[in-house]
C-alpha positions as CSV (number, residue, x, y, z in Angstrom):
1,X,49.9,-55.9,-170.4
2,X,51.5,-59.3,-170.6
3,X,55.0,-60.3,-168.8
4,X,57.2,-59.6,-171.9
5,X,60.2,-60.6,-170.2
6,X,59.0,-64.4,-170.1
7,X,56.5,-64.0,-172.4
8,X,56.2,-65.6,-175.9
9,X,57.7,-63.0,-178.0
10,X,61.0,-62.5,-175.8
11,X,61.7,-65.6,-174.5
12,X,64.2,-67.9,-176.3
13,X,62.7,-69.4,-179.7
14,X,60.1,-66.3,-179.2
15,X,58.6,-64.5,-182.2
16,X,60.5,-61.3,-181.5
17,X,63.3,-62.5,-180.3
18,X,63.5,-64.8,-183.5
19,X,62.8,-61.4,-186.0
20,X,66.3,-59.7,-183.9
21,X,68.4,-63.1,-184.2
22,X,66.9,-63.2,-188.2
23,X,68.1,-59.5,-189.2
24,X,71.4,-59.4,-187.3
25,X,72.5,-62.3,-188.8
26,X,71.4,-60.9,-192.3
27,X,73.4,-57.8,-191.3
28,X,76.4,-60.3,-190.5
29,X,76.5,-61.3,-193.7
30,X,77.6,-58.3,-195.1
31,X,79.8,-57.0,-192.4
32,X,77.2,-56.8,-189.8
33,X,77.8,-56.3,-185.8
34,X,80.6,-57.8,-184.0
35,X,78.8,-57.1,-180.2
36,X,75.8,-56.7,-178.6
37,X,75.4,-54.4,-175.6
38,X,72.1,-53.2,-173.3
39,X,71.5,-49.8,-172.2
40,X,71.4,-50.4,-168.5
41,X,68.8,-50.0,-165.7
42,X,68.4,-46.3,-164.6
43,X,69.7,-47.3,-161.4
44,X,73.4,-47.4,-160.6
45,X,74.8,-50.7,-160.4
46,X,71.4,-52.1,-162.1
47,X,71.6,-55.7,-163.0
48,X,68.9,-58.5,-164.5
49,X,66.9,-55.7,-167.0
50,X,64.7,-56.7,-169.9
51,X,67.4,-55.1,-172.1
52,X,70.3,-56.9,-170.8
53,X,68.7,-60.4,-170.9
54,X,68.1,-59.7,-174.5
55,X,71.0,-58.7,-175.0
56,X,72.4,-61.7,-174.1
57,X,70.5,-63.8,-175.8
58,X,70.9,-62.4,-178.8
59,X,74.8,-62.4,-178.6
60,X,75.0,-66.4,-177.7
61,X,72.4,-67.0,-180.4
62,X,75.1,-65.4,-182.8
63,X,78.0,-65.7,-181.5
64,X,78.8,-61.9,-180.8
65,X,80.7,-60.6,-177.9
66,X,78.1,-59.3,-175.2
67,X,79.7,-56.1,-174.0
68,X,78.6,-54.5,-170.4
69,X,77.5,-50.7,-170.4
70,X,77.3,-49.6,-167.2
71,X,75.3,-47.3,-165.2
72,X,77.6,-45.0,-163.0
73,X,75.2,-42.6,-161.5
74,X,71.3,-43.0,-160.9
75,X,68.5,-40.9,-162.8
76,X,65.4,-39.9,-162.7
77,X,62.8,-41.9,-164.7
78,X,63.1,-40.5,-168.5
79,X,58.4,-40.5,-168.4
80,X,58.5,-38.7,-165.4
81,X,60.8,-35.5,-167.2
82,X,57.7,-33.5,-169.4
83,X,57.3,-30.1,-170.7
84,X,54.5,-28.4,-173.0
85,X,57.0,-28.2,-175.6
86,X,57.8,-31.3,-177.2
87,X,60.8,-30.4,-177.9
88,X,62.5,-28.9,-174.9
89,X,61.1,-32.2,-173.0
90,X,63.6,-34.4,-175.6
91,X,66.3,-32.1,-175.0
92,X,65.4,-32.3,-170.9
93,X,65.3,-36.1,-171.4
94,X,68.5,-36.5,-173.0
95,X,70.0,-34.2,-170.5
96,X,69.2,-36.2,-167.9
97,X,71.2,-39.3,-169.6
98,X,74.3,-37.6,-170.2
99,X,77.6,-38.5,-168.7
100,X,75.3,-41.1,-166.6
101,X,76.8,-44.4,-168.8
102,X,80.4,-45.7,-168.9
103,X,81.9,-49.0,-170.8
104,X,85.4,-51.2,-169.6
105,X,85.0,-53.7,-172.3
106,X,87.5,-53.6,-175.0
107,X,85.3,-52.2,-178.1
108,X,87.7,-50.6,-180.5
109,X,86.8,-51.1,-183.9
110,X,83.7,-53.2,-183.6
111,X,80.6,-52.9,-184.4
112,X,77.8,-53.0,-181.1
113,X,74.2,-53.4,-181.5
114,X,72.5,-51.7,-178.3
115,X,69.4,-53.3,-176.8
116,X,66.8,-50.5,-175.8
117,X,62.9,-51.6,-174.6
118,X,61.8,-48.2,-175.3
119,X,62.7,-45.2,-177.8
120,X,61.5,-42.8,-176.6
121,X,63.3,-39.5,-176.5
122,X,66.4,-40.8,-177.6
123,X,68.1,-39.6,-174.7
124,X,69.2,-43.6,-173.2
125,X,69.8,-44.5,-176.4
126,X,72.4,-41.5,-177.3
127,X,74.4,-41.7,-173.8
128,X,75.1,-45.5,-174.6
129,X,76.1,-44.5,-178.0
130,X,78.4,-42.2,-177.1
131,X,80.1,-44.3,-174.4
132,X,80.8,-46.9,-177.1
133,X,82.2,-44.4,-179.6
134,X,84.0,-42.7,-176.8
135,X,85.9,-46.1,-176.0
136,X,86.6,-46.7,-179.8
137,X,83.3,-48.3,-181.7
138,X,83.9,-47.9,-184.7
139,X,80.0,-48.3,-185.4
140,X,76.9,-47.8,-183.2
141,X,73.5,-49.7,-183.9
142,X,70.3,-49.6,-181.7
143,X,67.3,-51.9,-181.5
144,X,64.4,-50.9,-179.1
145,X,61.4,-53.2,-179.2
146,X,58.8,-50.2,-179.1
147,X,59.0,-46.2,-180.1
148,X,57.1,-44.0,-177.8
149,X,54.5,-41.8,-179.9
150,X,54.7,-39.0,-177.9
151,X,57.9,-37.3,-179.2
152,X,56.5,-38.3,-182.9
153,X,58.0,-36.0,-185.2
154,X,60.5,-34.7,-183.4
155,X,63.8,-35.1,-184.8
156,X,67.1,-35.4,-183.1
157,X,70.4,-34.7,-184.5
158,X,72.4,-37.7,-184.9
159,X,76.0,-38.4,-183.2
160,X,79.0,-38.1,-186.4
């Protein structure tokens, strides 16, 4: 597996990077995001991740305010929590993420994009979500670079 965090496709002027910056500002054009925000390392106090550096990238390539999510309390890896059932392993993943994520940054009414490496559950992806609504978001967006195949088909509600 290649080093993605220096790699061609994340680096600046990378290919993937490039597609993000691309759509966002299409989405700016018609009322798009106002802030871009990284669902943090698992570990508490976490700094320096794939997701944040992307995130940050992709706010100073478009101008958005890059807002901090943090991690207040360590979990366990989200591929390390499995079950037989497919579905009681999302609902054990997302368990794990919750109430582990807080925000400070002034986010009421805007817009945030959150940077994710990896869908896979959900679980990361819903706790940051919910922080950001929680503080006043007035819309949540998320943008993982890969989806996990393992929890294919299984559907999760969706926050309202």
């Amino acid at each position: 597996m290649r080093n993605t965090v220096g790699g061609p496709t994340l680096r600046r002027g990378g290919r993937l990077l490039r597609g993000c910056v691309g759509s966002l500002r299409n989405t700016r054009a018609i009322g798009g995001p106002e802030a871009v925000a990284a669902v943090p390392p698992r570990q508490a106090g976490g700094q320096g991740s794939l997701c944040q550096s992307v995130a940050a990238e992709l706010a100073a390539q478009l101008g958005l305010a890059c807002i901090e999510i943090v991690r207040v309390s360590s979990r366990s890896p989200q591929k390390d929590i499995v079950d037989e059932d497919r579905k009681k392993g999302v609902e054990r993943r997302i368990g794990n993420q919750e109430g582990s994520m807080s925000v400070d940054d002034h986010v009421a009414g805007l817009s945030v994009v959150v940077v994710d490496d990896l869908y896979g559950s959900g679980g990361s992806m819903r706790e940051a979500a919910r922080v950001l609504r929680g503080s006043g978001a007035k819309e949540v967006l998320g943008l993982t670079v890969t989806k996990q195949r393992l929890y294919e088909g299984v559907r999760l509600a969706t926050l309202d």
